[in-house]
C-alpha positions as CSV (number, residue, x, y, z in Angstrom):
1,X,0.0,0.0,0.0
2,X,2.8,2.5,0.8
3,X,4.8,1.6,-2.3
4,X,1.6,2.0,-4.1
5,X,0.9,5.9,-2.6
6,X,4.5,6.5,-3.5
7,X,4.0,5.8,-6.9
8,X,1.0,8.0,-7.5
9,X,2.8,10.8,-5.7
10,X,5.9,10.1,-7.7
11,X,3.4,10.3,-11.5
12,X,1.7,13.2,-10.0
13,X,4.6,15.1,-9.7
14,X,5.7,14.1,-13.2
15,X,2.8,15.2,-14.4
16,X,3.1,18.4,-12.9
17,X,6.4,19.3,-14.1
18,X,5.8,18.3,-17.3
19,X,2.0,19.9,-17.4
20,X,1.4,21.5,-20.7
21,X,-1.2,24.7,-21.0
22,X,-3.8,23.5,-24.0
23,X,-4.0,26.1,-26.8
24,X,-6.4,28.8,-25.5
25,X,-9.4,29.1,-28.2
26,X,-8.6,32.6,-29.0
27,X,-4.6,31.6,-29.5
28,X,-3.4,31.2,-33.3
29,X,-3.0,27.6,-33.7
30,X,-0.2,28.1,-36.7
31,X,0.0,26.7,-39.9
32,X,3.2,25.4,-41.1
33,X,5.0,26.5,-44.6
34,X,7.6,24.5,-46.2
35,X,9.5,27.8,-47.1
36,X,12.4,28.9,-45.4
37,X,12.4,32.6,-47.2
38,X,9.8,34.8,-48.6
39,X,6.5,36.6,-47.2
40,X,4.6,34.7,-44.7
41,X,0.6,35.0,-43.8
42,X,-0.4,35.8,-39.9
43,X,-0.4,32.6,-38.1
44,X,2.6,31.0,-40.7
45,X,5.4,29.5,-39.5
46,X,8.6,27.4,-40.8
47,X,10.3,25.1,-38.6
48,X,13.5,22.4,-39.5
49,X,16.0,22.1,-36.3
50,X,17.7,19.1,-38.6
51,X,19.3,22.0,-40.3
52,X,21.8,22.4,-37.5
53,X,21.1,19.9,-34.6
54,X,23.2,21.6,-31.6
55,X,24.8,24.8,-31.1
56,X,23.7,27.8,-29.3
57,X,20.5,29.2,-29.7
58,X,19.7,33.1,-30.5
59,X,16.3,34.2,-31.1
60,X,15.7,37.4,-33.6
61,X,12.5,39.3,-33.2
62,X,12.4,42.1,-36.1
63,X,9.2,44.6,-35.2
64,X,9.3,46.3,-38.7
65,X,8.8,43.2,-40.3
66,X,6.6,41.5,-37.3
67,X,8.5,38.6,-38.0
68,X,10.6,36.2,-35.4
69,X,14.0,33.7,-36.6
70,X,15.3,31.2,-35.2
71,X,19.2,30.6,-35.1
72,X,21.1,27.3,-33.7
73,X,24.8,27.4,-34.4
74,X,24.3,30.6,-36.6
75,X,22.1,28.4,-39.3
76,X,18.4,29.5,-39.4
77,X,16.7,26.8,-38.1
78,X,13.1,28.5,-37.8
79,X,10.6,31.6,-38.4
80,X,7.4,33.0,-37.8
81,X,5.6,36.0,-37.8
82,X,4.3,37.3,-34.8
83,X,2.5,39.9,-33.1
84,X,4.5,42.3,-30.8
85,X,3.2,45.6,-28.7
86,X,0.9,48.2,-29.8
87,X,2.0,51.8,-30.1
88,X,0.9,52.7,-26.2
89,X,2.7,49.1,-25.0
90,X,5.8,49.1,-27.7
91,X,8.1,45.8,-27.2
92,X,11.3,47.2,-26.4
93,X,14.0,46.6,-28.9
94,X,17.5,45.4,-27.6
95,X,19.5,42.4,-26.5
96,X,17.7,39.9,-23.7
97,X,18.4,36.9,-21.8
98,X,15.9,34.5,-21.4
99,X,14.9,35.1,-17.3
100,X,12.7,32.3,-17.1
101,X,10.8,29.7,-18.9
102,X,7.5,28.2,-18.1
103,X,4.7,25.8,-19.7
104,X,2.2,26.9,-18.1
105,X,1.8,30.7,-17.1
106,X,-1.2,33.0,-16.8
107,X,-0.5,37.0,-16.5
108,X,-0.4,38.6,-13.2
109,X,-1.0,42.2,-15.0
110,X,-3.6,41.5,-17.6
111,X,-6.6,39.4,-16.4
112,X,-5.1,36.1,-15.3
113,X,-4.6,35.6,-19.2
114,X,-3.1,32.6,-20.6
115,X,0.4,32.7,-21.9
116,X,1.4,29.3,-23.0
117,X,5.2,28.6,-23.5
118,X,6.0,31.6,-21.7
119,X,9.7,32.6,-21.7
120,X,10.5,36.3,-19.8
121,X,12.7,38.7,-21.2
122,X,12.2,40.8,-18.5
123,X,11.3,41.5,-14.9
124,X,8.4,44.3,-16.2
125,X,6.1,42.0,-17.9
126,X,7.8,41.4,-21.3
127,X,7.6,37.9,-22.5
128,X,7.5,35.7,-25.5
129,X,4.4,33.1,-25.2
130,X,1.9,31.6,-27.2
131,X,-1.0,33.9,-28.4
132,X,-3.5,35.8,-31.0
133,X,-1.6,36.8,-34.1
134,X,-4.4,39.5,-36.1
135,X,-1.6,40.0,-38.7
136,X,0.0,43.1,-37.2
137,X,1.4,44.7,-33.9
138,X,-1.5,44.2,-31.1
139,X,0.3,43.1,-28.1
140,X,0.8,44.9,-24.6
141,X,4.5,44.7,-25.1
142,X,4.7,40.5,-25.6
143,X,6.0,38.9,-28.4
144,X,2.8,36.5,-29.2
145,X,3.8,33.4,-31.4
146,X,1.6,31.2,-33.1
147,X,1.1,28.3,-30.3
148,X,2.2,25.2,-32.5
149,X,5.8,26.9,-33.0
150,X,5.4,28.6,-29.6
151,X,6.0,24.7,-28.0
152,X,8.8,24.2,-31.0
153,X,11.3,27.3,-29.4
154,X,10.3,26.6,-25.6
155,X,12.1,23.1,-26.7
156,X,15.3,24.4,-27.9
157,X,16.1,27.6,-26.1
158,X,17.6,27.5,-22.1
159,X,17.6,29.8,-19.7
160,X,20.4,32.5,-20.3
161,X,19.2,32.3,-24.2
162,X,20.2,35.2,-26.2
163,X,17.0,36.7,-27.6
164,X,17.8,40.6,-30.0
165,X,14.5,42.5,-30.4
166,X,15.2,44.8,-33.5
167,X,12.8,47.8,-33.6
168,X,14.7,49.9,-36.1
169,X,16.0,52.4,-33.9
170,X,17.8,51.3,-30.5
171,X,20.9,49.4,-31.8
172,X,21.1,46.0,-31.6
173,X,24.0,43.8,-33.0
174,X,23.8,41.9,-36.4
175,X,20.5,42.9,-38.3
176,X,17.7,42.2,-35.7
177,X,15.6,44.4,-37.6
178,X,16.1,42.9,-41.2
179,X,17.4,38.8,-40.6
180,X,18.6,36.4,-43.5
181,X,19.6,32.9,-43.6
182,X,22.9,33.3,-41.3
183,X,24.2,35.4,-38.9
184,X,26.7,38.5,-39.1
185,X,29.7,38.0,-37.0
186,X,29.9,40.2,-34.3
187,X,33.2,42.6,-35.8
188,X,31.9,42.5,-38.9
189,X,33.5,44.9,-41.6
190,X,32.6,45.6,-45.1
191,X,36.2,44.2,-45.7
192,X,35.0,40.8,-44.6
193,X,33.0,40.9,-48.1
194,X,35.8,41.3,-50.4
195,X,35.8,39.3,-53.4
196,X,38.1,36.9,-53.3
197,X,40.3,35.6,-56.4
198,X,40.5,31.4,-56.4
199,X,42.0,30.1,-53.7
200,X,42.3,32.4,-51.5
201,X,40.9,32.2,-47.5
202,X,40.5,34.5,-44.6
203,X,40.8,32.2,-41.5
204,X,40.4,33.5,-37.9
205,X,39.5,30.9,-35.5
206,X,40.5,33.5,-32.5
207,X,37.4,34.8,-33.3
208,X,35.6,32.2,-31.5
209,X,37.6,29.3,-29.6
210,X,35.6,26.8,-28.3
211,X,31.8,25.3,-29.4
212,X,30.8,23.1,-32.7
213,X,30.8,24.3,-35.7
214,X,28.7,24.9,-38.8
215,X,30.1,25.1,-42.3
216,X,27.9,26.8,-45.0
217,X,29.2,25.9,-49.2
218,X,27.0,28.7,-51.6
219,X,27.2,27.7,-55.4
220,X,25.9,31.5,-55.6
221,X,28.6,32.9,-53.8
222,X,31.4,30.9,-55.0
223,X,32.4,30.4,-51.6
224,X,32.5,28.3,-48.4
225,X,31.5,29.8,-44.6
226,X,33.0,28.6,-41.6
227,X,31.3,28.9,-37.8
228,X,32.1,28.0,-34.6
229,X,29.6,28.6,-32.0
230,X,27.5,30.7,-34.5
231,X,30.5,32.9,-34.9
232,X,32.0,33.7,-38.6
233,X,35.9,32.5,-37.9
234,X,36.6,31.7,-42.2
235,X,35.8,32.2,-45.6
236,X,37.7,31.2,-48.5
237,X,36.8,31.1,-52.3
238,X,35.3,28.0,-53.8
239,X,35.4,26.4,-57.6
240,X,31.8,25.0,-58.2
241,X,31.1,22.8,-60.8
242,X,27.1,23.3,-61.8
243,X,24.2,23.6,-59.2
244,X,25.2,21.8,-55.7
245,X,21.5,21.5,-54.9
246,X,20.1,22.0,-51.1
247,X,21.8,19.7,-48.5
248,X,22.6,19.0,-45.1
249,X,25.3,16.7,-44.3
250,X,26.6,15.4,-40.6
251,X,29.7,14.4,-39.3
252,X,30.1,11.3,-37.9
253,X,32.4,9.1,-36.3
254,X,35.3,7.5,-38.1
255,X,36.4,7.4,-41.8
256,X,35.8,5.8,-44.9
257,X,39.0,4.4,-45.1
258,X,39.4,6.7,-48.9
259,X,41.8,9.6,-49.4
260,X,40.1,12.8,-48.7
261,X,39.0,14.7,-52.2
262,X,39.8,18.2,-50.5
263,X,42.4,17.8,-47.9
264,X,45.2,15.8,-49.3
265,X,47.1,13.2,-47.0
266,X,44.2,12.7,-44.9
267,X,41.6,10.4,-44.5
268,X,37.8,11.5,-45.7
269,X,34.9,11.5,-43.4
270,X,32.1,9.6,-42.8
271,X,29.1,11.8,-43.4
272,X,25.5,11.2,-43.2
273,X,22.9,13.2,-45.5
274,X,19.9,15.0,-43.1
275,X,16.8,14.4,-44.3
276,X,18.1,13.6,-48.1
277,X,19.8,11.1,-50.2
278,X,22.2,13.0,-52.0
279,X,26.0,11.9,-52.1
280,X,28.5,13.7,-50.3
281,X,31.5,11.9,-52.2
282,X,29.5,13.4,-55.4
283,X,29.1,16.9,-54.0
284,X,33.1,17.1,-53.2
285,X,34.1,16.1,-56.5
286,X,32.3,19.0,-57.7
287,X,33.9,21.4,-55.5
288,X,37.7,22.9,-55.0
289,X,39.3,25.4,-52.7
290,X,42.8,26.1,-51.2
291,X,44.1,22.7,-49.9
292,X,45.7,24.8,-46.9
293,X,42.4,26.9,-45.9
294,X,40.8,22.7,-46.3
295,X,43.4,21.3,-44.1
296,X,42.9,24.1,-41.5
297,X,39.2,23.4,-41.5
298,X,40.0,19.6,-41.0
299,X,41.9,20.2,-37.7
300,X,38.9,22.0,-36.2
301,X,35.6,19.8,-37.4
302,X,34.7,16.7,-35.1
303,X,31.6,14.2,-35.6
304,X,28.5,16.4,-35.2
305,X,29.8,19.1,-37.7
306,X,27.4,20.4,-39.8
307,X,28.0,21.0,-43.6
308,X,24.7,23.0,-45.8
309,X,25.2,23.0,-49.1
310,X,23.0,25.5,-50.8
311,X,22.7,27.4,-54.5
312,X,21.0,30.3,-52.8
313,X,23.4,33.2,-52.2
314,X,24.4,34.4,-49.1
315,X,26.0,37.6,-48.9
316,X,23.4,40.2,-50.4
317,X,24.1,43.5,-51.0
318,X,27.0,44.1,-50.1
319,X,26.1,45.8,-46.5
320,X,26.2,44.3,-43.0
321,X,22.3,45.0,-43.1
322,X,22.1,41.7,-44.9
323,X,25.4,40.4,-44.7
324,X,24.3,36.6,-44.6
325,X,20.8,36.9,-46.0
326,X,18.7,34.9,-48.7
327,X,17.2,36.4,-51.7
């Protein structure tokens, strides 16, 4: 009988720390959209965390565009629109860390209202959380989300979580206000957008020293991105032959016993396709850079690595305000 009360205790508080508020009626449900880029409708979202399966987490919130993106390891993972503070309750725009995180949460200021997935920005009653999204600003200062991709971001952000609200006028690192495929890094210069003859590199790994990284190949751009920790640390110039298609490709343990294809003397990788089937033995034949800016990059990636292949271009424009965008 005791061990019996012990185990009802024991589920009950499971249940209650992993209780889950049900989507209020009045709450956009969301629909999800297979695009990545492009105009969405209110309620839309796009959602693939396969594009870059660990990494820090920063959240983007643009007000101009009333439009929230996801980044894990500097690779968009995710986007929404959403519906931020009305003139008389503006969301404030700057850098936040994510204070707390909570399932279920019902406002203490505004009628005991509901506020699924609730993650606080700050102390004052600003929040990101599940809610109505009429197709423009109509919030008392929140960022509502539609609540199906509400649940998706309370899964992969933590406490501490870097979230950059970008209203167009307090300054905010990277583009908050105008978001693209990657990120900026943080000292960027328009020097950083040079072009670059074939084979030549930039590398700067002091940049960022520690944390997995992403590696980003553009058949647009004619070149290769490398990240650690979702910060740019090397670019170099790339020889594509014809359309590389869109693909992910993962690290993982071991080697193929096979000569590399683009770092002579060493091994090549084993690497798994995410969410595809396309070859990535085919892919490297079809690509060349500098065989020193490949061996560097060899001494830094580990299983997990993440490699996007893409024909969309990154850079655009030429400006910071768009540094690593899509078209």
């Amino acid at each position: 009988m005791k061990l019996r009360y012990l185990l009802t205790v024991f589920a009950a508080l499971i249940t209650t720390s992993y209780a889950v508020m049900p989507q209020p009626s009045f709450h956009t449900k969301g629909s999800r959209t297979g695009k990545p880029t492009g105009p969405m409708k209110p309620g839309e979202y796009w959602w693939n965390a396969q594009l870059s399966p660990s990494g820090p987490v920063v959240v983007l919130v643009s007000i101009p565009q009333q439009m929230m993106h996801v980044y894990r390891n500097g690779v968009l993972i995710g986007r929404t629109t959403v519906s931020t503070g009305t003139a008389g309750h503006a969301t404030p725009g700057g850098v936040f860390s994510i204070l707390e995180k909570k399932q279920e949460h019902r406002s203490k200021k505004y009628d005991n209202a509901p506020m699924p997935f609730m993650q606080r920005l700050t102390w004052e009653g600003i929040a990101m959380h599940s809610g109505q999204l009429p197709g423009y600003a109509a919030s008392h200062g929140c960022v509502r989300l539609p609540y199906d991709f509400s649940a998706l971001l309370y899964n992969v952000t933590a406490s501490g979580g870097t979230v950059v609200v970008g209203n167009g006028k307090t300054p905010t690192p990277y583009m908050a206000a105008n978001p693209g495929m990657l990120l900026a890094p943080k000292d960027f210069t328009p020097a950083m957008l040079r072009p670059m003859a074939s084979g030549d590199y930039d590398w700067h790994p002091e940049r960022s020293t520690g944390g997995p990284i992403t590696i980003v190949v553009s058949s647009s751009d004619k070149a290769l991105y490398v990240y650690r920790n979702g910060n740019a640390i090397g670019r170099g110039a790339v020889d594509v032959k014809g359309r590389l298609g869109e693909n992910v490709f993962t690290l993982l343990e071991g080697t193929t016993g096979q000569a590399s294809q683009l770092a002579p003397g060493r091994q090549a990788g084993r690497w798994m396709a995410v969410g595809g089937r396309a070859d990535p033995t085919k892919l490297a034949s079809r690509v060349r850079f500098s065989p020193e800016f490949a061996q560097k990059i060899a001494d830094e990636i580990k299983p997990g690595t993440t490699v996007l292949v893409t024909d969309q271009p990154v850079v655009r424009n030429g400006s910071a305000n768009g540094y690593f965008a899509s078209r």
